[in-house]
MDAnalysis code that builds the backbone (N, CA, C; Angstrom):
import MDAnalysis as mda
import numpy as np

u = mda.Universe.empty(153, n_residues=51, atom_resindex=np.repeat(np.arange(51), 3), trajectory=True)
u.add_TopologyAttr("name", ["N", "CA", "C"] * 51)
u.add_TopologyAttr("resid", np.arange(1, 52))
u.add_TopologyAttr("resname", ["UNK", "UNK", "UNK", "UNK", "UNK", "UNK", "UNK", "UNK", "UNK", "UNK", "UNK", "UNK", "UNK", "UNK", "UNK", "UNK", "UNK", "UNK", "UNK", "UNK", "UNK", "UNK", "UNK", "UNK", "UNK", "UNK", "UNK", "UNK", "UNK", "UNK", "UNK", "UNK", "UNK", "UNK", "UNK", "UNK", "UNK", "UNK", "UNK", "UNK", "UNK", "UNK", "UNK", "UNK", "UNK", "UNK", "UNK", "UNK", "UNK", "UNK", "UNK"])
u.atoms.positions = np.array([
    [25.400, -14.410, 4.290],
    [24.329, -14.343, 5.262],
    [23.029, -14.041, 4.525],
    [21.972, -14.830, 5.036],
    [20.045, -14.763, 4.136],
    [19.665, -14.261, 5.546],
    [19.130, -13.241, 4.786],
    [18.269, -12.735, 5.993],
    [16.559, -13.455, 5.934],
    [16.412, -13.627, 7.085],
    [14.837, -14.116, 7.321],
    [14.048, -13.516, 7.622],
    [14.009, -13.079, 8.954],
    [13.084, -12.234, 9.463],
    [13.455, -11.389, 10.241],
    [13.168, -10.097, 10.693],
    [12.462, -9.275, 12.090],
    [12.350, -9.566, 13.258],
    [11.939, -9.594, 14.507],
    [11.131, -9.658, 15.469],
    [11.162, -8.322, 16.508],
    [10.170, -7.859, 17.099],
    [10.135, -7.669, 18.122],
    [9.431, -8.212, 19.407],
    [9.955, -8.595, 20.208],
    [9.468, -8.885, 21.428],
    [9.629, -7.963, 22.556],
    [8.192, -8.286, 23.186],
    [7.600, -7.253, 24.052],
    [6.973, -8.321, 25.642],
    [8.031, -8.458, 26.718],
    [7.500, -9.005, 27.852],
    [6.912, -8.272, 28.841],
    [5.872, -8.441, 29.301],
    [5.070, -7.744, 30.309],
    [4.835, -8.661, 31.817],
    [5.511, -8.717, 32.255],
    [5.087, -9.819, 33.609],
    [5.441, -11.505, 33.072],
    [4.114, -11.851, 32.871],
    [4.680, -13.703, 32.543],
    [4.396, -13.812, 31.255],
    [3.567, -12.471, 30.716],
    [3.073, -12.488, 29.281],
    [4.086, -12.128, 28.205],
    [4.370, -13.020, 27.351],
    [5.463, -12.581, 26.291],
    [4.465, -12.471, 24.884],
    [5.174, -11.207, 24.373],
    [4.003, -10.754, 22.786],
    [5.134, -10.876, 22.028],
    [5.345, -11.737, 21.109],
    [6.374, -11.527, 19.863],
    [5.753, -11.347, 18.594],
    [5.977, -10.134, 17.765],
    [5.707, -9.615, 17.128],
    [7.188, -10.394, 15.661],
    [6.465, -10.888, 14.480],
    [7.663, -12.070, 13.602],
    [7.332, -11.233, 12.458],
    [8.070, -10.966, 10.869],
    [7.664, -10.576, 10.346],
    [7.553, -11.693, 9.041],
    [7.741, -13.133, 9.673],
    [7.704, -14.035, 9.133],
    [6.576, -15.053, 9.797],
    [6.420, -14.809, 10.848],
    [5.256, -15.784, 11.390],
    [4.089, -14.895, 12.297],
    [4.257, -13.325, 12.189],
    [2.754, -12.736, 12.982],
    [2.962, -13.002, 14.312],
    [2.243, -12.218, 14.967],
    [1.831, -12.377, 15.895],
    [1.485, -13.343, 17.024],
    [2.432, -13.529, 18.188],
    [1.968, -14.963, 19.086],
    [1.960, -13.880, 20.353],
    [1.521, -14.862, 21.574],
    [1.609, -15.109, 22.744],
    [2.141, -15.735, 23.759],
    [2.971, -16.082, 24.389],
    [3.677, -17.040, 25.093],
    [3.536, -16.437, 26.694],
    [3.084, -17.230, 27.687],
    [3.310, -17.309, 28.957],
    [4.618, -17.946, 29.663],
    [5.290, -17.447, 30.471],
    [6.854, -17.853, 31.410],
    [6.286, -18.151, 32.516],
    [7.218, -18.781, 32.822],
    [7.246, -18.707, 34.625],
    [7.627, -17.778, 35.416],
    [8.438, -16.788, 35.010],
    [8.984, -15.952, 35.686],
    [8.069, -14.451, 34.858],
    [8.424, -13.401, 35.930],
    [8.129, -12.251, 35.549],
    [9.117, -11.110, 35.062],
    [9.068, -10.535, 34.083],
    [10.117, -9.430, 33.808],
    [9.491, -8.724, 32.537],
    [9.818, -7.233, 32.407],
    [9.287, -6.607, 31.898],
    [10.698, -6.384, 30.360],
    [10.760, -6.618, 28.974],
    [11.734, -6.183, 28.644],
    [10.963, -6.154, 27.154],
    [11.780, -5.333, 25.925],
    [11.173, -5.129, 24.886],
    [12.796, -5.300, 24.266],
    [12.665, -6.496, 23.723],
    [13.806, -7.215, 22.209],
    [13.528, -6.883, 21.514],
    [14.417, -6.254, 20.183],
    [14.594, -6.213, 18.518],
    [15.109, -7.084, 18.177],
    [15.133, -7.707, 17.436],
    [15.960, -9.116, 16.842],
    [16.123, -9.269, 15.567],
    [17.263, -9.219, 14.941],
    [16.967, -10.451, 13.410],
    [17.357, -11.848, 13.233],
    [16.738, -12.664, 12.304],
    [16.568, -13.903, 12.274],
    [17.351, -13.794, 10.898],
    [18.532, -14.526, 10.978],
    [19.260, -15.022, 9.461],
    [20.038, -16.326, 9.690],
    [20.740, -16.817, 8.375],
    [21.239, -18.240, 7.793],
    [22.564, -18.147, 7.411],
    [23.501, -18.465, 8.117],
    [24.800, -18.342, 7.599],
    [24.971, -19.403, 6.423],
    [24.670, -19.663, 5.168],
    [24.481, -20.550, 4.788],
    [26.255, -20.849, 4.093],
    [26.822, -21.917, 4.078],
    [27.584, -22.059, 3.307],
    [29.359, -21.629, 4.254],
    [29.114, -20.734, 5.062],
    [30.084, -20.388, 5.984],
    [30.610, -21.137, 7.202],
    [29.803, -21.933, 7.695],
    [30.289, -22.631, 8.529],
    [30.570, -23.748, 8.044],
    [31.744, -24.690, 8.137],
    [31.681, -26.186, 7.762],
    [32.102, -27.287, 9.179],
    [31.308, -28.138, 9.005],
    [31.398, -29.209, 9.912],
    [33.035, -30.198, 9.455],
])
């Protein structure tokens, strides 16, 4: 497993703030409303899975 990145995400109503420690700071608007705050990591199973 490669690790990539971080995130936290932070939803406030329709406003989503994701916080990347690979891509900074965005903004995203939903359709729906809900309030919730995600930790996340972003990784690559590389080599472990085979088709």
């Amino acid at each position: 497993m490669q690790f990539q990145s971080v995130y936290l995400r932070v939803w406030l109503g329709q406003t989503v703030y994701v916080l990347d420690s690979k891509s900074g700071l965005k903004r995203e608007l939903k359709d729906r409303k809900a309030y919730k705050i995600i930790v996340g990591l972003v990784s690559d199973w590389q080599g472990e899975i085979e088709s």
